[in-house]
Backbone bond lengths (Angstrom), bond angles and torsions (degrees), N, CA, C in turn:
res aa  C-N    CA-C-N  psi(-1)  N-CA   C-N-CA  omega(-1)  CA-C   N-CA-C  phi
1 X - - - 1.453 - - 1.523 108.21 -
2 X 1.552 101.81 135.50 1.772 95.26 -171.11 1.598 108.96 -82.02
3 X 1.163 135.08 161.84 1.265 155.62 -147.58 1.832 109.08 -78.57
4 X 1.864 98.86 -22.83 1.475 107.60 162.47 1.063 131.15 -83.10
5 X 1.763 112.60 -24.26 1.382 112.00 147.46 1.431 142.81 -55.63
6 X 1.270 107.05 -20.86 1.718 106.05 176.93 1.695 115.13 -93.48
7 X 1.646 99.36 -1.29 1.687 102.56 157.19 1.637 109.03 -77.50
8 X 1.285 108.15 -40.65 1.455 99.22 -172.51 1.758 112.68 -54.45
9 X 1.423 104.61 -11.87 2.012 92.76 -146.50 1.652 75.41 -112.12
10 X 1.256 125.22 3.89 1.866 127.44 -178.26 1.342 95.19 -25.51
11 X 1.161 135.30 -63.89 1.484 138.84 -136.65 1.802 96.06 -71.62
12 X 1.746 107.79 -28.99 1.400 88.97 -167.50 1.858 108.42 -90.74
13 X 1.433 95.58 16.91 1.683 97.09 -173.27 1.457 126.26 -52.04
14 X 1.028 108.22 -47.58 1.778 138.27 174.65 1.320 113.26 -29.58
15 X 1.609 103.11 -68.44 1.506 130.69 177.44 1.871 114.85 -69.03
16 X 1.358 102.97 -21.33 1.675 115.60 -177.70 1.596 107.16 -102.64
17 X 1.042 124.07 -11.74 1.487 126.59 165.03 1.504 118.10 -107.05
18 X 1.781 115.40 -23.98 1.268 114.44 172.85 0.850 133.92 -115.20
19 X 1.514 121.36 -10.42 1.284 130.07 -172.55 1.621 114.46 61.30
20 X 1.413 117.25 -160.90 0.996 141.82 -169.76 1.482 106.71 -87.45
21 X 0.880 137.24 34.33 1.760 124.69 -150.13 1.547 114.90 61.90
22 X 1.323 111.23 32.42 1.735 96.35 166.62 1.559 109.24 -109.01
23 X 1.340 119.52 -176.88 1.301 116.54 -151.24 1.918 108.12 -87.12
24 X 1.701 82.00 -44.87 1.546 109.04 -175.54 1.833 91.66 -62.20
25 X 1.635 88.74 165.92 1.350 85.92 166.27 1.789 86.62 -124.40
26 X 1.951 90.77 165.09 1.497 105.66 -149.40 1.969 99.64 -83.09
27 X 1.218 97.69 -6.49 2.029 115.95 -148.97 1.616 89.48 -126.03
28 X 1.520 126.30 94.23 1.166 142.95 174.06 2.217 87.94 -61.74
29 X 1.607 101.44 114.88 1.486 122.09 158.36 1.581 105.11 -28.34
30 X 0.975 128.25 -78.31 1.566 137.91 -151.39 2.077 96.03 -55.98
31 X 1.060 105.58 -11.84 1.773 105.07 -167.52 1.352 95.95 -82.98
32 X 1.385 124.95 -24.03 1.917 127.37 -159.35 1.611 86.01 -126.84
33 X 1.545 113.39 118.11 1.347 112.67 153.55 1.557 126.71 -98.09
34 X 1.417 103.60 -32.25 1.878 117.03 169.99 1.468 114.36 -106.22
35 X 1.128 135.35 168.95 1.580 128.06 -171.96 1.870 85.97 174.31
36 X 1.550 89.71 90.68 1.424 101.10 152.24 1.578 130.72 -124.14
37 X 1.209 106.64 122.99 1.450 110.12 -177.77 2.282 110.25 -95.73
38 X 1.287 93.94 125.86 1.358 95.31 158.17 0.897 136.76 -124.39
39 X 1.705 142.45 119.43 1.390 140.91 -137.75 1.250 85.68 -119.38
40 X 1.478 119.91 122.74 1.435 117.60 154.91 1.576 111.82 -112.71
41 X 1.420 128.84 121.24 1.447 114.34 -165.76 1.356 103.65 -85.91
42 X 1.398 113.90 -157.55 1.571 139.89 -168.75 1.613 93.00 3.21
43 X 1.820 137.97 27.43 1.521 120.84 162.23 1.865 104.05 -69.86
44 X 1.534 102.73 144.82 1.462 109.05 169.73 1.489 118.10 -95.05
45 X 1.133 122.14 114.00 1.322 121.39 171.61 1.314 120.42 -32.49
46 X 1.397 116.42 -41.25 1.573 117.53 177.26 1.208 126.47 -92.88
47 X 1.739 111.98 23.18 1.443 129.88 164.58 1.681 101.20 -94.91
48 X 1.556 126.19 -10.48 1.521 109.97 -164.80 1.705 94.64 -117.15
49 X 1.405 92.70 157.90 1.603 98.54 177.02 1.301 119.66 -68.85
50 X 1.580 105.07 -30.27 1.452 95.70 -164.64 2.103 101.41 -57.59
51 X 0.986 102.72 -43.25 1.724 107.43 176.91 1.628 106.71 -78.26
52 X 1.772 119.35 27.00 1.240 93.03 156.52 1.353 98.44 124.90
53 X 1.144 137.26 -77.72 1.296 150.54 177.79 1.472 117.58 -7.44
54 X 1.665 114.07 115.89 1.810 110.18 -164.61 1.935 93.63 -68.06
55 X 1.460 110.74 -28.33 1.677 93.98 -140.40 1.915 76.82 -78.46
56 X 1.857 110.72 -178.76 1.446 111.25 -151.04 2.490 67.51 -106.24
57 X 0.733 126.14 88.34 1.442 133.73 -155.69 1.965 100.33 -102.40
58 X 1.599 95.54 -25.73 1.595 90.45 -166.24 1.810 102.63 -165.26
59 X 1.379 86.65 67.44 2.024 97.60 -179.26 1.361 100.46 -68.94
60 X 1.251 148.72 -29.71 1.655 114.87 -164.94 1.370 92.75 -90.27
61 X 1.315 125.63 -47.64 1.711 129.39 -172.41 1.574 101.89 -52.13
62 X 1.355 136.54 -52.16 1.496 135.21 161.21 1.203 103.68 -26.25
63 X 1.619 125.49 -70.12 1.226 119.97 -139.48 1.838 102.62 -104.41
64 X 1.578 115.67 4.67 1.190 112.50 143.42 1.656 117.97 -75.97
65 X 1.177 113.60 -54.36 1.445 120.22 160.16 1.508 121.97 -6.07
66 X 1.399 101.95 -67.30 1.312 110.64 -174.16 1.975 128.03 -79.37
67 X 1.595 83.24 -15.21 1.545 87.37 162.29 1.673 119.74 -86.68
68 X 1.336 116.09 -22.65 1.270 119.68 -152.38 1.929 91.37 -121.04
69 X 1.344 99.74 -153.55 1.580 101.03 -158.56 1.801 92.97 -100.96
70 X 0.841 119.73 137.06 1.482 139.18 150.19 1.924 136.48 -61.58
71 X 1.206 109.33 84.22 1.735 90.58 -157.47 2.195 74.23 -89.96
72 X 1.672 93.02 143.29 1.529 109.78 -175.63 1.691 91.80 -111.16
73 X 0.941 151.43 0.97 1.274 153.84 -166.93 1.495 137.44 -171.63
74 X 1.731 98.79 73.23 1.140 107.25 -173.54 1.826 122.50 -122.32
75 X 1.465 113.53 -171.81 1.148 83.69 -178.60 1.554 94.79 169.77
76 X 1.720 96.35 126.67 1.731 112.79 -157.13 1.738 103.11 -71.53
77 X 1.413 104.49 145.02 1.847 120.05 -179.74 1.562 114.88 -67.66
78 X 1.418 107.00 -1.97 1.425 120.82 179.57 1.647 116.78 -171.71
79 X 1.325 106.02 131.79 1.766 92.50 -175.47 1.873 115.89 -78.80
80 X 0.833 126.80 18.31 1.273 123.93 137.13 1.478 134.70 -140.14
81 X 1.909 131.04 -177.35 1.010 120.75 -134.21 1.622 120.96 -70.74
82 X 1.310 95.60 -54.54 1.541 94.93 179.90 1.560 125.10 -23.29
83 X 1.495 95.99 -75.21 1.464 106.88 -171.29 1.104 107.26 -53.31
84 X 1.621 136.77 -40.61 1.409 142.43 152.20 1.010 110.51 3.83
85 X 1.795 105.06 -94.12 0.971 141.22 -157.10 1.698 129.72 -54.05
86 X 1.869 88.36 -42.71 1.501 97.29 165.05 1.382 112.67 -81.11
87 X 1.425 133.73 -34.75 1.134 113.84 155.31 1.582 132.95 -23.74
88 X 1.775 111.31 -63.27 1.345 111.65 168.87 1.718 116.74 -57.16
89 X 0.693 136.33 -45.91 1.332 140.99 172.50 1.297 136.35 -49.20
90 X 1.819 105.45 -42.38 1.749 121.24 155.28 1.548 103.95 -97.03
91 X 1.237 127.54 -25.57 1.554 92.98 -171.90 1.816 109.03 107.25
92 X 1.214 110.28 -18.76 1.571 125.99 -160.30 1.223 110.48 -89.82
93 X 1.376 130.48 142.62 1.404 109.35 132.20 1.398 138.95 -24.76
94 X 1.504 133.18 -174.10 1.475 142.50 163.88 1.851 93.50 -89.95
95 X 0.984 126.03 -51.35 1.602 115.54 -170.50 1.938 110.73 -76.56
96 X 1.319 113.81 -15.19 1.151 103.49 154.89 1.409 121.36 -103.58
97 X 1.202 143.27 -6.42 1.693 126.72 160.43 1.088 115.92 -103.00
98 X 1.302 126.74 -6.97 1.785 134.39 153.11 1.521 109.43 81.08
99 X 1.363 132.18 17.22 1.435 150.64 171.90 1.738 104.01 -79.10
100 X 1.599 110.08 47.45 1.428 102.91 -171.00 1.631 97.13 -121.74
101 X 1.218 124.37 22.95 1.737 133.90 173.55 1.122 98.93 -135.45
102 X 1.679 122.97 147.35 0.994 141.60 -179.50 2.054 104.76 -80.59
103 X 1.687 108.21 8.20 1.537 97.43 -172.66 1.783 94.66 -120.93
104 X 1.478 100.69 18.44 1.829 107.61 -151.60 1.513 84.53 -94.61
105 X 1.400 106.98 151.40 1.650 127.06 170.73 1.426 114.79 -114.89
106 X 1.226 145.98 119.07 1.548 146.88 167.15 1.308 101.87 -20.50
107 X 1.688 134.36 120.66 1.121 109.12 174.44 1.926 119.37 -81.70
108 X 0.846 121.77 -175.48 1.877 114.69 -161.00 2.329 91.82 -89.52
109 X 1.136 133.92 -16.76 1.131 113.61 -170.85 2.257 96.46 -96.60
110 X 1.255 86.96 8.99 2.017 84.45 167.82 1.414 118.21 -83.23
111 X 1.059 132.57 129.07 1.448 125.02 -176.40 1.907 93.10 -85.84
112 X 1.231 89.89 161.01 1.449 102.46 -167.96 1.935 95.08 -111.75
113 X 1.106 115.45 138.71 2.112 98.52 160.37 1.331 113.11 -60.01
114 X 1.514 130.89 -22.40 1.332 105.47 162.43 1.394 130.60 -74.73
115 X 1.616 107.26 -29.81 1.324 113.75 177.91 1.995 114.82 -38.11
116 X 1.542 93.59 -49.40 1.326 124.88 -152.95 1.613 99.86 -68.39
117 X 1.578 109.56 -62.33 1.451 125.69 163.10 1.377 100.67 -39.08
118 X 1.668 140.92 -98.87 1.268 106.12 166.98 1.530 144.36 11.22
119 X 1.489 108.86 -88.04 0.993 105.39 -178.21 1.535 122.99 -45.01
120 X 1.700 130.95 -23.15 0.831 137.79 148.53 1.357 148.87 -28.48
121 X 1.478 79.37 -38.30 2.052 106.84 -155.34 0.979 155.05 123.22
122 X 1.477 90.42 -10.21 1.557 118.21 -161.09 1.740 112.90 -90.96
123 X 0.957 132.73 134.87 1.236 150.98 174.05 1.529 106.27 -67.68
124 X 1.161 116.57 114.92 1.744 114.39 -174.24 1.555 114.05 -129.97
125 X 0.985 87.92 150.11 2.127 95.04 -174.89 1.386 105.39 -156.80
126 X 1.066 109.71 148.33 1.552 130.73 161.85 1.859 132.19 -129.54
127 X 1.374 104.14 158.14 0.951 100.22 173.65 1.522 104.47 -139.34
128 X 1.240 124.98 148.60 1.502 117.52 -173.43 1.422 114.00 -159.43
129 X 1.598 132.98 153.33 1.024 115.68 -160.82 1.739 112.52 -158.71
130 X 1.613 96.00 57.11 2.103 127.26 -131.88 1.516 80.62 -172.09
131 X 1.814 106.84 104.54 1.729 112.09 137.43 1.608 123.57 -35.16
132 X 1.688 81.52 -29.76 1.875 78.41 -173.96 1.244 132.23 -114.95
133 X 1.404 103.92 28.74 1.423 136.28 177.15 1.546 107.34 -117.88
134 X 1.627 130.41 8.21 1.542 133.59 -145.43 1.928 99.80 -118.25
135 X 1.624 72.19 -173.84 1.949 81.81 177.89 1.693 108.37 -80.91
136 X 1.476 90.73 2.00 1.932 89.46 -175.69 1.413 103.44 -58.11
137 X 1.540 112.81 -39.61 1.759 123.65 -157.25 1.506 93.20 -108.49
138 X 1.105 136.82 8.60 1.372 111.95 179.02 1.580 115.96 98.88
139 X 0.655 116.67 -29.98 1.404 133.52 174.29 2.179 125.36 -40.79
140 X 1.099 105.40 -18.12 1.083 127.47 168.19 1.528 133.57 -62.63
141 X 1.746 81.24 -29.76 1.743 94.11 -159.96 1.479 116.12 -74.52
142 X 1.669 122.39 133.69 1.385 124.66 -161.94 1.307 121.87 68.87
143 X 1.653 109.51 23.37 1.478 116.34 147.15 1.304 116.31 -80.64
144 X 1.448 127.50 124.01 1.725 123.58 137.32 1.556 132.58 0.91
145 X 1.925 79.41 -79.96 1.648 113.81 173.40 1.063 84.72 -121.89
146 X 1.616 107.71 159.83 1.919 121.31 162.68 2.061 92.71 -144.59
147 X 0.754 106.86 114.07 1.532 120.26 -169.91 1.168 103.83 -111.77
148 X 1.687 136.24 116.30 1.213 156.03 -178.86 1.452 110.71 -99.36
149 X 1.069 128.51 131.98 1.375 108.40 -178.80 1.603 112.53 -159.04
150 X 1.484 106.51 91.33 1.603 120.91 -144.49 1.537 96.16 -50.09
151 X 1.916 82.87 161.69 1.510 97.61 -168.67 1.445 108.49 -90.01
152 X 1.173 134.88 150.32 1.188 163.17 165.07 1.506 99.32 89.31
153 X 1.205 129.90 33.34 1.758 121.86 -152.79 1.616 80.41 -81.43
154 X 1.338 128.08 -33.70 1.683 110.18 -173.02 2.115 103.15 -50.96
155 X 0.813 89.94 -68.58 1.543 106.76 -176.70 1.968 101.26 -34.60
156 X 0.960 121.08 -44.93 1.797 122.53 -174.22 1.479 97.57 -92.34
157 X 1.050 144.28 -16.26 1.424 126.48 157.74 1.818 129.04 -74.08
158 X 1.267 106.56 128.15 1.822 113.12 -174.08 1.744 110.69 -44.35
């Protein structure tokens, strides 16, 4: 399986490295050599072609699309980012990792997918450019690197 496919199936990482609360993990390391996740928020599915869309709105995401897996029916654990986000990241609901206030911190017994990746072996980094994707919420933890890189800074530079 090529290396763009195991971005597509990201969402099921959580559950394939952690299981249910068991110790083992369920996804033997040596099977995943790259593991990139890209979060683009508030994008509409029914702005991109690959889901349809006449205008040409989103050619590289199409034509990753079409190599890799297609999820046709999905649907976020909270309509905005945070809780999102830590969702993708633990694997959890919003009522079990508690990232559902903008004043809330990850608490320390949540495993994080980087934590987990780590524990693996894996070399992890981020880059992000979302208060609510940051070290404000916890979100950091079992990064390498965790690279912040304020939003609109193109726009405030001469």
């Amino acid at each position: 399986m090529s290396d763009l496919r195991w971005l597509a199936i990201l969402s099921l990482v959580p559950a394939l490295l952690f299981g249910c609360g068991t110790e083992a993990p369920l996804l033997p390391p040596q099977k995943i050599t790259n593991l990139i996740l890209i979060s683009i928020d508030t994008l509409r599915a029914d702005h991109l072609g690959c889901y349809g869309y006449d205008r040409p709105t989103s050619p590289e995401i199409d034509q990753f699309a079409a190599q890799g897996l297609l999820f046709e029916d999905c649907s976020a654990p909270s309509p905005w980012t945070l809780p999102s986000h830590a969702s993708i990241l633990t694997g959890l609901y919003p009522s079990r990792h508690t990232l559902n206030s903008p004043i809330k911190y990850l608490p320390a017994h949540v495993l994080t997918m980087a934590e987990g990746l780590k524990k693996q072996g894996f070399s992890t980094a981020a880059i992000v450019n979302s208060l609510n994707v940051s070290r404000k919420h916890g979100l950091d933890r079992g990064f390498d690197t965790f690279s912040y890189v304020e939003e609109f800074r193109d726009q405030m530079e001469p």
